[in-house]
N, CA, C and O atoms as a GROMACS GRO file, in nm:
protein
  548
    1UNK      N    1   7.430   7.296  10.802
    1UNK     CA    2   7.522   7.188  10.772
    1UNK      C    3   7.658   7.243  10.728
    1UNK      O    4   7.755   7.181  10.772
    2UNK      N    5   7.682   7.341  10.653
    2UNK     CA    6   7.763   7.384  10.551
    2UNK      C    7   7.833   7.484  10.696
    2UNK      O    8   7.956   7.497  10.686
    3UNK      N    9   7.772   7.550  10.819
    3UNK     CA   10   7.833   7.602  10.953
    3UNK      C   11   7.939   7.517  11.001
    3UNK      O   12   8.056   7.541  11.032
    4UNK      N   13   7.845   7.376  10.998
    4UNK     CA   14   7.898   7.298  11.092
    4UNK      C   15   8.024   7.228  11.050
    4UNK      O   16   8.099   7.174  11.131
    5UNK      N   17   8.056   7.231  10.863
    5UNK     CA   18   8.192   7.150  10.826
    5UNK      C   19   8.255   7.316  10.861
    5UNK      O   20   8.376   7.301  10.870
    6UNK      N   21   8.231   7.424  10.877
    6UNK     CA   22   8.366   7.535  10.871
    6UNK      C   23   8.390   7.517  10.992
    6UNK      O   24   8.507   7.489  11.017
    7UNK      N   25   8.327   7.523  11.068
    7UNK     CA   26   8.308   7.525  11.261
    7UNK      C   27   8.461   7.406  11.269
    7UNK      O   28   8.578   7.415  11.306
    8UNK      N   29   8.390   7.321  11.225
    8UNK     CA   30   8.493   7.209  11.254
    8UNK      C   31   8.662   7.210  11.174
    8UNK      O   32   8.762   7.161  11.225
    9UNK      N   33   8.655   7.279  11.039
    9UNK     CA   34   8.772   7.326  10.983
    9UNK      C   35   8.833   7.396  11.076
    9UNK      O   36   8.951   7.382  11.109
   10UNK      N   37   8.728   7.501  11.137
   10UNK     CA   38   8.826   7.613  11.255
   10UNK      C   39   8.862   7.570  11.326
   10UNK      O   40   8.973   7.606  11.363
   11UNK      N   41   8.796   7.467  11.392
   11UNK     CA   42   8.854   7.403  11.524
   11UNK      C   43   8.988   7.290  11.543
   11UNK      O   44   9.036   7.243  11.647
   12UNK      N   45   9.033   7.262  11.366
   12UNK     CA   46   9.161   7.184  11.353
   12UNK      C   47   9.255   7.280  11.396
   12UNK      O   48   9.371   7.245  11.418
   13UNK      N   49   9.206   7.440  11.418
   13UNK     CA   50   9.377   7.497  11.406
   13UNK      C   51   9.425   7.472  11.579
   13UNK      O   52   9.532   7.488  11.639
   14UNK      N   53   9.329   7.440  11.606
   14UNK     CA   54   9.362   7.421  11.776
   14UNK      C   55   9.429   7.265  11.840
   14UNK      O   56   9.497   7.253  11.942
   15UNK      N   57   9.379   7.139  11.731
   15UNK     CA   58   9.443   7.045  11.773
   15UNK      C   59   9.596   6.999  11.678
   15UNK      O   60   9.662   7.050  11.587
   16UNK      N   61   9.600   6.854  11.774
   16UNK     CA   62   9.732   6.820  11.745
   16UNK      C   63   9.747   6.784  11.588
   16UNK      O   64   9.637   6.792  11.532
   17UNK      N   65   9.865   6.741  11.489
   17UNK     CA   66   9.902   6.661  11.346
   17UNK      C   67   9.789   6.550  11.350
   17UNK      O   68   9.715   6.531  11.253
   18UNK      N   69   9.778   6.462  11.492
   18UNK     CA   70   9.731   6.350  11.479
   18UNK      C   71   9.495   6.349  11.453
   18UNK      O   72   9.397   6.309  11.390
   19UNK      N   73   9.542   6.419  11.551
   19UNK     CA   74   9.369   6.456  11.545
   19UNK      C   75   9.318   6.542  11.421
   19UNK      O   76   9.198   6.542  11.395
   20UNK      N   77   9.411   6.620  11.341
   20UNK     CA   78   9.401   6.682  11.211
   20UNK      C   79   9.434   6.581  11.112
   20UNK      O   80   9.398   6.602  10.996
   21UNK      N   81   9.503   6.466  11.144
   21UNK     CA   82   9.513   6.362  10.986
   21UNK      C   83   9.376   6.256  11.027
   21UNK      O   84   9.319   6.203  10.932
   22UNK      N   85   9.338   6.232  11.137
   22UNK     CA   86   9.179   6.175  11.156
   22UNK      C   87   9.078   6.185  11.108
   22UNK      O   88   9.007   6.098  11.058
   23UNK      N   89   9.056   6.322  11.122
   23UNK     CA   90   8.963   6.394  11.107
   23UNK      C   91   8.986   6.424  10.960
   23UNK      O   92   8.887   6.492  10.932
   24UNK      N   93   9.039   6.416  10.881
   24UNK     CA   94   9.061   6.442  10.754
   24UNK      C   95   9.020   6.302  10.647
   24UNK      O   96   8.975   6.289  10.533
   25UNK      N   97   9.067   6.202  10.764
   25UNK     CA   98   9.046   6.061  10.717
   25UNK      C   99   8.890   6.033  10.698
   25UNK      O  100   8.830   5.965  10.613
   26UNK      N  101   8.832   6.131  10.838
   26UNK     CA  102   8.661   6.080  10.861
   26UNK      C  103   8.588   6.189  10.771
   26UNK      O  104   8.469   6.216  10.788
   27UNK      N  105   8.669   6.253  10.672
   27UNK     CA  106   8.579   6.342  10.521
   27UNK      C  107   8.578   6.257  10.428
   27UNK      O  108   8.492   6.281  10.343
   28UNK      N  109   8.655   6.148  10.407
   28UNK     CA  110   8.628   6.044  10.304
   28UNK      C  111   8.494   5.922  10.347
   28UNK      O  112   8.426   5.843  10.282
   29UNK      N  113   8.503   5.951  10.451
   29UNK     CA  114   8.348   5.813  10.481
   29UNK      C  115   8.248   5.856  10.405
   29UNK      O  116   8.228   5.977  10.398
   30UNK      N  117   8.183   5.783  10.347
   30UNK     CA  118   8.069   5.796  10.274
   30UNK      C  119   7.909   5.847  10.358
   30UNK      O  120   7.801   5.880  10.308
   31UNK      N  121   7.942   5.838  10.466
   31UNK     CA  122   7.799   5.909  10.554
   31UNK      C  123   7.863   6.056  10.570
   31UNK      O  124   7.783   6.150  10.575
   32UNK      N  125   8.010   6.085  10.577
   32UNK     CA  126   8.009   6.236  10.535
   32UNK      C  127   7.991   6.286  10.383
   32UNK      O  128   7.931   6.392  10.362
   33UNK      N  129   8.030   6.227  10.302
   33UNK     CA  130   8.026   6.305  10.170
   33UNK      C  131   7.839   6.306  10.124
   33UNK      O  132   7.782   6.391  10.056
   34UNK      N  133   7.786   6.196  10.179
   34UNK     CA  134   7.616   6.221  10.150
   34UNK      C  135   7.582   6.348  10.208
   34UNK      O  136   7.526   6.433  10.138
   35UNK      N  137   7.617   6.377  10.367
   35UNK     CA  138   7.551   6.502  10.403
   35UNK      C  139   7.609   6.573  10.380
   35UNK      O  140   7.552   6.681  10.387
   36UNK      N  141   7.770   6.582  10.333
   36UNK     CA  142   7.816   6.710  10.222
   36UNK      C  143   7.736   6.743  10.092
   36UNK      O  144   7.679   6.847  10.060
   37UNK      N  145   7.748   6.640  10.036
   37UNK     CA  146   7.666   6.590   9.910
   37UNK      C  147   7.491   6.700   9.921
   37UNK      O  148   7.451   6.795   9.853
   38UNK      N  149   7.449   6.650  10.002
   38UNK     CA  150   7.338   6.692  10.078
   38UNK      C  151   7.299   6.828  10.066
   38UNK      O  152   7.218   6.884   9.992
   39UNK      N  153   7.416   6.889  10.206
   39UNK     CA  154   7.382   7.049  10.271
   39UNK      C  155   7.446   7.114  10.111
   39UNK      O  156   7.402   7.225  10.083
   40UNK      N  157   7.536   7.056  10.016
   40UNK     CA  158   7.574   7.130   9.905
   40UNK      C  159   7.413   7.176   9.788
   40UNK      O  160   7.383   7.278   9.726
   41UNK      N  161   7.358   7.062   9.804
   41UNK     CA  162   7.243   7.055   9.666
   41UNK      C  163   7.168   7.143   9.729
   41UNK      O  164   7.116   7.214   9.643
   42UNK      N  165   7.117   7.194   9.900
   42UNK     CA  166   7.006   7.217   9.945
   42UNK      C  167   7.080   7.359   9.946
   42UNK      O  168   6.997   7.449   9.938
   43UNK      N  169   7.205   7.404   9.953
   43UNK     CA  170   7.279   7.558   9.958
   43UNK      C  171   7.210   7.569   9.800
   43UNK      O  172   7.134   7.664   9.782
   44UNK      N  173   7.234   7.482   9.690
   44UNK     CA  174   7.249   7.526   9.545
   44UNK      C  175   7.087   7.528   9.506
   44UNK      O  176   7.060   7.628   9.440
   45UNK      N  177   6.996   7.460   9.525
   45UNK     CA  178   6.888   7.526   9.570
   45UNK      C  179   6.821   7.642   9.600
   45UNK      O  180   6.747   7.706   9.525
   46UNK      N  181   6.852   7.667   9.715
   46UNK     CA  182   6.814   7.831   9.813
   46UNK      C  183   6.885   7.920   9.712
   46UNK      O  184   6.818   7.975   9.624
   47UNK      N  185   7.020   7.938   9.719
   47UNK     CA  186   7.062   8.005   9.603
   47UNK      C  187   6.991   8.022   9.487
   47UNK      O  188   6.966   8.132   9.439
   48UNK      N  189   6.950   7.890   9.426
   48UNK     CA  190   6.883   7.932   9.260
   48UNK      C  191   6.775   8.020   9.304
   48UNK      O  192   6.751   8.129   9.253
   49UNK      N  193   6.705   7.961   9.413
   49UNK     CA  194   6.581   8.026   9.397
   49UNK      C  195   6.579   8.167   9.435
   49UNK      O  196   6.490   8.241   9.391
   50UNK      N  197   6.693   8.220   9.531
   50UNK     CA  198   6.702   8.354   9.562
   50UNK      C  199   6.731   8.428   9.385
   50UNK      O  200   6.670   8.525   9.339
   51UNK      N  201   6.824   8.356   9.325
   51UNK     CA  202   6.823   8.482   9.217
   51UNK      C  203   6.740   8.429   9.133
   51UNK      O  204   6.789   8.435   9.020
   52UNK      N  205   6.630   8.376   9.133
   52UNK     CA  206   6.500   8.368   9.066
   52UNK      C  207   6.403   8.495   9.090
   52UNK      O  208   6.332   8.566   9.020
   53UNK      N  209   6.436   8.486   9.220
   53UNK     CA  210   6.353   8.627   9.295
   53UNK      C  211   6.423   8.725   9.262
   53UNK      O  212   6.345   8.808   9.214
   54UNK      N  213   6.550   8.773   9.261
   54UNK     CA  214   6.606   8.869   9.228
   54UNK      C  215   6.602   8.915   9.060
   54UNK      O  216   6.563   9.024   9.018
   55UNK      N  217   6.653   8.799   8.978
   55UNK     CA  218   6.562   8.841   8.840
   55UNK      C  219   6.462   8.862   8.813
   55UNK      O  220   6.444   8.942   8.721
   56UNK      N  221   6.367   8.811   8.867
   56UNK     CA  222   6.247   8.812   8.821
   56UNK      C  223   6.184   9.012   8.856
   56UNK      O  224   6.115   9.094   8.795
   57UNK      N  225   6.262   9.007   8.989
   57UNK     CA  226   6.231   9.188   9.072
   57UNK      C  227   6.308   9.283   8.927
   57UNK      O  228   6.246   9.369   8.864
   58UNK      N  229   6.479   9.232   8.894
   58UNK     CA  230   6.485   9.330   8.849
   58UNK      C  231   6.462   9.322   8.678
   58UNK      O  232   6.513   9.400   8.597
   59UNK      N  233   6.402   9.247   8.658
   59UNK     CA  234   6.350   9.204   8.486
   59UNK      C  235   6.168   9.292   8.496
   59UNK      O  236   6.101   9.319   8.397
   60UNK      N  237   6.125   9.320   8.653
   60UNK     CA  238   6.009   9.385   8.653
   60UNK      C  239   6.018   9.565   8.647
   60UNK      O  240   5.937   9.651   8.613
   61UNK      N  241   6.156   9.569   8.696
   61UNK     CA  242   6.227   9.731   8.680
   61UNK      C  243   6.214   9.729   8.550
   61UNK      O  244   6.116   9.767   8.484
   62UNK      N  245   6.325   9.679   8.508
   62UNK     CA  246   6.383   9.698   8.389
   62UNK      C  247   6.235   9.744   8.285
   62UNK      O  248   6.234   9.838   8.206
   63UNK      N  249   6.124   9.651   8.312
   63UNK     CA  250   6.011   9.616   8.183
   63UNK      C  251   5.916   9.774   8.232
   63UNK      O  252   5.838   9.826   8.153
   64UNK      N  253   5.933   9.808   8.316
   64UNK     CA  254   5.894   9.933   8.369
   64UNK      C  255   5.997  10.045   8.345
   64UNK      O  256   5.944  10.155   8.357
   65UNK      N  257   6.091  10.048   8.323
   65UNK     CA  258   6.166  10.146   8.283
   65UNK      C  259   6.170  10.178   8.082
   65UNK      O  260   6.180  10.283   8.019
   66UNK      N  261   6.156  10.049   8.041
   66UNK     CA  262   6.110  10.025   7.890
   66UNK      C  263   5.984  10.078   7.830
   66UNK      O  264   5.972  10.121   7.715
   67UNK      N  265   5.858  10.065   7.954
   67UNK     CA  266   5.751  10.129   7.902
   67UNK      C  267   5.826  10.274   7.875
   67UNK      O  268   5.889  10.311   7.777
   68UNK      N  269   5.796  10.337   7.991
   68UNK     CA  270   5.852  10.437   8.010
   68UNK      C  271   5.950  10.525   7.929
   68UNK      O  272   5.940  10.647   7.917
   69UNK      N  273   6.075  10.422   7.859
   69UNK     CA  274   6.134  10.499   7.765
   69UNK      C  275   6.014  10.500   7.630
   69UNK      O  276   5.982  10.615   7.600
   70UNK      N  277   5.952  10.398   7.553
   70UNK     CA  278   5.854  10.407   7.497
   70UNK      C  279   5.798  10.497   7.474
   70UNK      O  280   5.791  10.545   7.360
   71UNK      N  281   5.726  10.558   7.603
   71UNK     CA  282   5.567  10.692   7.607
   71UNK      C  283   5.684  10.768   7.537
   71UNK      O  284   5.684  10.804   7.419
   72UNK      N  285   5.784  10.788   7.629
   72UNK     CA  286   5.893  10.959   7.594
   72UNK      C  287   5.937  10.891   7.466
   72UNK      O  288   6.023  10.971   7.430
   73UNK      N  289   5.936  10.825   7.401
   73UNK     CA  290   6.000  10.792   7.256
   73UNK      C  291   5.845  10.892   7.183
   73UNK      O  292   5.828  11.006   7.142
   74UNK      N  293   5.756  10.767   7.202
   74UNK     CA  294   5.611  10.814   7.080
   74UNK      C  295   5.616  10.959   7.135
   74UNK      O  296   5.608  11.041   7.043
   75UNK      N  297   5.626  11.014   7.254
   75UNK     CA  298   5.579  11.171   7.240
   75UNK      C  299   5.680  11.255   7.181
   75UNK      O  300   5.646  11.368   7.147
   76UNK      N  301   5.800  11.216   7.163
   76UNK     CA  302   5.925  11.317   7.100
   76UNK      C  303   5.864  11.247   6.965
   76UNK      O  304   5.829  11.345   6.900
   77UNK      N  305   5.839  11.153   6.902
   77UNK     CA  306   5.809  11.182   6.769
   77UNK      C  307   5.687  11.232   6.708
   77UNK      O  308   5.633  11.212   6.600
   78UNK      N  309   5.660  11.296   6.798
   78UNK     CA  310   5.548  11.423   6.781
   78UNK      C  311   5.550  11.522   6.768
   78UNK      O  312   5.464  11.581   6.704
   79UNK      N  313   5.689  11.600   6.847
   79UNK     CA  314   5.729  11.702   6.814
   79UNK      C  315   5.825  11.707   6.737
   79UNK      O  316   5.926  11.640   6.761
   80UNK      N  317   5.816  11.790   6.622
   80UNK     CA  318   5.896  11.830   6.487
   80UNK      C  319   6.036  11.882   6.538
   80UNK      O  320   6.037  11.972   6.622
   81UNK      N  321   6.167  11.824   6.486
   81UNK     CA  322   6.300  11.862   6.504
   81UNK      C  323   6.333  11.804   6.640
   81UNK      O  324   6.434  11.844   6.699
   82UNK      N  325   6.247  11.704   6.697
   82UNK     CA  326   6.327  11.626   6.796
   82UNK      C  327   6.430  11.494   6.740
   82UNK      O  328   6.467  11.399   6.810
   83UNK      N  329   6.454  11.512   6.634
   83UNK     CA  330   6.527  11.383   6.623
   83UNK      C  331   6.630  11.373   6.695
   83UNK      O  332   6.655  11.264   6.746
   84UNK      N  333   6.730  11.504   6.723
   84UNK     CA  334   6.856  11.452   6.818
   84UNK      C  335   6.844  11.393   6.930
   84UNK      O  336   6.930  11.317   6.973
   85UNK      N  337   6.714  11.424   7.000
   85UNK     CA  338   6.644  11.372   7.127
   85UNK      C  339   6.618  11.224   7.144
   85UNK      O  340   6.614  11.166   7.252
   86UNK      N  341   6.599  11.164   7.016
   86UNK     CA  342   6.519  11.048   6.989
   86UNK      C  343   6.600  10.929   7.021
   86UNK      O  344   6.570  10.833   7.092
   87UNK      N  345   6.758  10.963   6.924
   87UNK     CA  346   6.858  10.856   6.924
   87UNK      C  347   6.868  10.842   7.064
   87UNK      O  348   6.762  10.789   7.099
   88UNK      N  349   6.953  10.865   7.180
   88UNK     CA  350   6.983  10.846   7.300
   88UNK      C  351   6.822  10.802   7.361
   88UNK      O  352   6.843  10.776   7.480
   89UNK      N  353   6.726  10.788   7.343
   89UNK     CA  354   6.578  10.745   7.413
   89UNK      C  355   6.619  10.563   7.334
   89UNK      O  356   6.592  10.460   7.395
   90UNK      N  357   6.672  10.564   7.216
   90UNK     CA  358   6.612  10.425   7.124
   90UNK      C  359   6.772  10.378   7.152
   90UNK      O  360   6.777  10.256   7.141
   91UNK      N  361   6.886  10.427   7.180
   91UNK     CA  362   6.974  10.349   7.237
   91UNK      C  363   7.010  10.304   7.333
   91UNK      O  364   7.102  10.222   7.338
   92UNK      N  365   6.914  10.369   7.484
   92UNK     CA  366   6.868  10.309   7.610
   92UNK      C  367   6.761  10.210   7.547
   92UNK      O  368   6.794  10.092   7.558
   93UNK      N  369   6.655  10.231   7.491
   93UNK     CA  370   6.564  10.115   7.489
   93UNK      C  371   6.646   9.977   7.429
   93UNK      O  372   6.607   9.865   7.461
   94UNK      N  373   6.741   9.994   7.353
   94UNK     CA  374   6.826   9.881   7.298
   94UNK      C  375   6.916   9.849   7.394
   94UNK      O  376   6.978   9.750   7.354
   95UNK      N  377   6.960   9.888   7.513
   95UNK     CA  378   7.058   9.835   7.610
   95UNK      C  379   7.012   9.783   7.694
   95UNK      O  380   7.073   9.692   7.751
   96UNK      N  381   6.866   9.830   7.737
   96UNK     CA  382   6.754   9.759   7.803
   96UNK      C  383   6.727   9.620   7.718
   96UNK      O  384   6.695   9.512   7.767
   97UNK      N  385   6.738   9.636   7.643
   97UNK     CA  386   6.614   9.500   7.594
   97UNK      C  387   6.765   9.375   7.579
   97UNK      O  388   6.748   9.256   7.607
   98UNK      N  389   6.893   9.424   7.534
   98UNK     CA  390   6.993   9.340   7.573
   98UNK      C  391   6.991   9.270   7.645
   98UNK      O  392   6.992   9.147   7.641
   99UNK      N  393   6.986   9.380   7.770
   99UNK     CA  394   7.018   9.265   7.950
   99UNK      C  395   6.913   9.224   7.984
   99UNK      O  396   6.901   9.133   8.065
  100UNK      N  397   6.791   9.302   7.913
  100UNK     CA  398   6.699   9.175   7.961
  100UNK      C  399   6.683   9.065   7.890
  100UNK      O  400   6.614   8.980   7.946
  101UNK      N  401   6.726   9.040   7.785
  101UNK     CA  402   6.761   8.953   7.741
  101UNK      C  403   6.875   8.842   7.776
  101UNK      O  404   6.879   8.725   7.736
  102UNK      N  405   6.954   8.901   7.851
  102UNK     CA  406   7.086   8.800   7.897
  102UNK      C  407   7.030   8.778   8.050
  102UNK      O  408   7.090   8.686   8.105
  103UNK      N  409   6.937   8.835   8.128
  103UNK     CA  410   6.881   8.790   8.261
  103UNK      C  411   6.766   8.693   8.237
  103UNK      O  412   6.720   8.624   8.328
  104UNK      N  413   6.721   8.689   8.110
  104UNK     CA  414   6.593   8.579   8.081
  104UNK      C  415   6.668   8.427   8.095
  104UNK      O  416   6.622   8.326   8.150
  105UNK      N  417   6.823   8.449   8.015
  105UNK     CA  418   6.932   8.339   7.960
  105UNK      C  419   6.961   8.278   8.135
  105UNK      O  420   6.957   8.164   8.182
  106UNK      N  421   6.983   8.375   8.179
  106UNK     CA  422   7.058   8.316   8.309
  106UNK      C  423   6.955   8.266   8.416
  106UNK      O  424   6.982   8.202   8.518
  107UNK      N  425   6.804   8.317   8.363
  107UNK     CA  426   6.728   8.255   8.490
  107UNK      C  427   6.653   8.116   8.384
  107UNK      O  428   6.569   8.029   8.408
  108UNK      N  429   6.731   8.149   8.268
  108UNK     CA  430   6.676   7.964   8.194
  108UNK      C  431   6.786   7.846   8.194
  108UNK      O  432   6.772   7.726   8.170
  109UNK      N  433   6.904   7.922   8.229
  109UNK     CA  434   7.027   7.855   8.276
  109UNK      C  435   6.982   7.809   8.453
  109UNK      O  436   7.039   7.708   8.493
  110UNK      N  437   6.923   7.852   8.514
  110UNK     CA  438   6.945   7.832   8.651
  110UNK      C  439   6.800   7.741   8.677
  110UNK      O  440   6.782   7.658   8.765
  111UNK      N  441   6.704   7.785   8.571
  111UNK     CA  442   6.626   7.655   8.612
  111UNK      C  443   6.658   7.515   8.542
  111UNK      O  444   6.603   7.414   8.583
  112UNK      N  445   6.739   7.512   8.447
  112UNK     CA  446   6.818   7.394   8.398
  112UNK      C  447   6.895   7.311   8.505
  112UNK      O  448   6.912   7.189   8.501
  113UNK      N  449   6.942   7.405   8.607
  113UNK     CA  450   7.028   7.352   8.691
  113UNK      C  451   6.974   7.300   8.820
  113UNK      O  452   7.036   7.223   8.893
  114UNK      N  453   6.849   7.348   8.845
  114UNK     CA  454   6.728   7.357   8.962
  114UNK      C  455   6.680   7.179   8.895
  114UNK      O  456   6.659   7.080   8.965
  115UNK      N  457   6.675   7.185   8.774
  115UNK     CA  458   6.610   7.053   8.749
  115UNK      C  459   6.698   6.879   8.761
  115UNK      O  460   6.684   6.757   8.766
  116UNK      N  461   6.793   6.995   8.760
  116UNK     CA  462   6.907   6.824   8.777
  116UNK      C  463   6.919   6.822   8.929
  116UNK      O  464   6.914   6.708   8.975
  117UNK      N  465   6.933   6.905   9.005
  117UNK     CA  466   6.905   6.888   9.142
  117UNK      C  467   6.818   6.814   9.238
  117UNK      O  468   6.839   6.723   9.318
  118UNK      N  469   6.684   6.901   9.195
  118UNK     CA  470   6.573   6.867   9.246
  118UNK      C  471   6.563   6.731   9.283
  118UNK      O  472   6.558   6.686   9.397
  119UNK      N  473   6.561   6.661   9.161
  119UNK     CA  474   6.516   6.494   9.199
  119UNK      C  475   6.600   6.418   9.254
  119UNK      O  476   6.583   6.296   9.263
  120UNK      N  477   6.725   6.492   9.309
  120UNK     CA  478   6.834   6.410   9.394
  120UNK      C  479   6.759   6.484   9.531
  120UNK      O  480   6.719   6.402   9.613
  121UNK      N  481   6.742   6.584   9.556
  121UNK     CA  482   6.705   6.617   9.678
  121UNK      C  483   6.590   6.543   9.730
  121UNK      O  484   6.581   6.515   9.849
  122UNK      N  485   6.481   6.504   9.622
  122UNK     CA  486   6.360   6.450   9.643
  122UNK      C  487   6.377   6.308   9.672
  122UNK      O  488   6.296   6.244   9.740
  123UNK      N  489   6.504   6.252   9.610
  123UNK     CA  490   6.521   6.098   9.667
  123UNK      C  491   6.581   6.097   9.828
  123UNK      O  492   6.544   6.025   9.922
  124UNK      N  493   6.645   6.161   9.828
  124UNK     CA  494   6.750   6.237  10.003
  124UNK      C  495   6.590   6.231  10.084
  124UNK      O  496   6.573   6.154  10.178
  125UNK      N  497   6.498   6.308  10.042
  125UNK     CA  498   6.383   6.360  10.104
  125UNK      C  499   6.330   6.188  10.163
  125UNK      O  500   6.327   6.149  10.279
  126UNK      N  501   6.291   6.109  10.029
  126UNK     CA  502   6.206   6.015  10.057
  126UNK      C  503   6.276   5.913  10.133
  126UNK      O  504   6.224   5.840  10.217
  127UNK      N  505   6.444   5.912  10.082
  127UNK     CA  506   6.449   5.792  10.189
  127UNK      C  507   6.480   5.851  10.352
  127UNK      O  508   6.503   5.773  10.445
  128UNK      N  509   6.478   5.961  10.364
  128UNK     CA  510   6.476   6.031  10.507
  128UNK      C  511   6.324   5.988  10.583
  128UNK      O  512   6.300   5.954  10.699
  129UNK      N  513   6.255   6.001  10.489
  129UNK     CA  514   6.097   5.941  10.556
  129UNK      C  515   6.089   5.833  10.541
  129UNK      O  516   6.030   5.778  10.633
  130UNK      N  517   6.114   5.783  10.482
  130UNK     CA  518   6.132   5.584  10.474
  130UNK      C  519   6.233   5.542  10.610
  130UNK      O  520   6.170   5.460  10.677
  131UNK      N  521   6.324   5.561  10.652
  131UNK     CA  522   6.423   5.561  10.726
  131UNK      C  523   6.349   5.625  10.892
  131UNK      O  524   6.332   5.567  10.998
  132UNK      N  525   6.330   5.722  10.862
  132UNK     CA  526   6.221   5.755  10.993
  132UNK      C  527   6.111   5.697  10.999
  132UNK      O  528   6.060   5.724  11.108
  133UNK      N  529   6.047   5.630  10.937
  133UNK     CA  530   5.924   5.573  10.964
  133UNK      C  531   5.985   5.362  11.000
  133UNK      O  532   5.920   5.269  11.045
  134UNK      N  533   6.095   5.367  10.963
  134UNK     CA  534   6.120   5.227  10.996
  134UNK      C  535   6.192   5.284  11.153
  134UNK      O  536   6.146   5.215  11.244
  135UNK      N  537   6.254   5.352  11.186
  135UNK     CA  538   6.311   5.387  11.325
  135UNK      C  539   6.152   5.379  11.424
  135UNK      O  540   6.140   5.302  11.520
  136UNK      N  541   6.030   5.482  11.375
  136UNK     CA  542   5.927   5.469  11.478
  136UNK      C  543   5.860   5.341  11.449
  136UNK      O  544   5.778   5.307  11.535
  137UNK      N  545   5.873   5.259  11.347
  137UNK     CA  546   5.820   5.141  11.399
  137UNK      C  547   5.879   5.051  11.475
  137UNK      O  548   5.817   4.951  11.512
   0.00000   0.00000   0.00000
């Protein structure tokens, strides 16, 4: 949907003033701004959910790189006179636990935003099948 309004932006540079103030006129009809309306919620959608997947992959690094500083933390405080070693291990584990902390924020921000969506898409959905089922009858 979101192809087909650029397709058609590109294709004003080819016509006349008159067919470019028309066509500008027929973005205010209300059967275009629904399927703007529309292909926009179903782009903002796909989007959330891609960086759902993408946080979620790199919040599974990250929690794997944390063990990891961990083991090498408890085993340097095993050996005697590692303390200089220690600081730089416990100030990565604190820069880690930051951003994963600000990627938890942004994937609780994005399902906040997934939820005000959703049930507009789900009404779009139902009266699309209400609407098709009165056409095949």
């Amino acid at each position: 949907m979101l192809q087909t309004v650029v397709d058609a932006i590109d294709d004003l540079k080819k016509r006349n003033w008159l067919t470019k103030a028309i066509t500008c006129l027929r973005i205010y009809t209300p059967p275009f701004q629904q399927r703007l309306a529309g292909a926009l919620d179903i782009f903002h959608v796909k989007m959330s959910v891609e960086s759902q997947k993408l946080s979620e992959k790199l919040l599974e690094s990250m929690t794997d790189q944390m063990n990891e500083l961990r083991i090498t933390r408890n085993q340097l405080d095993k050996i005697p006179g590692a303390e200089s070693a220690i600081a730089p291990v416990d100030a990565r584990i604190h820069d880690l636990e930051e951003k994963m902390n600000e990627i938890r924020s942004v994937q609780a921000r994005i399902e906040e935003s997934m939820n005000s969506v959703v049930p507009q898409i789900v009404t779009q959905l139902a009266e699309h099948v209400r609407s098709d089922g009165d056409d095949t009858r």
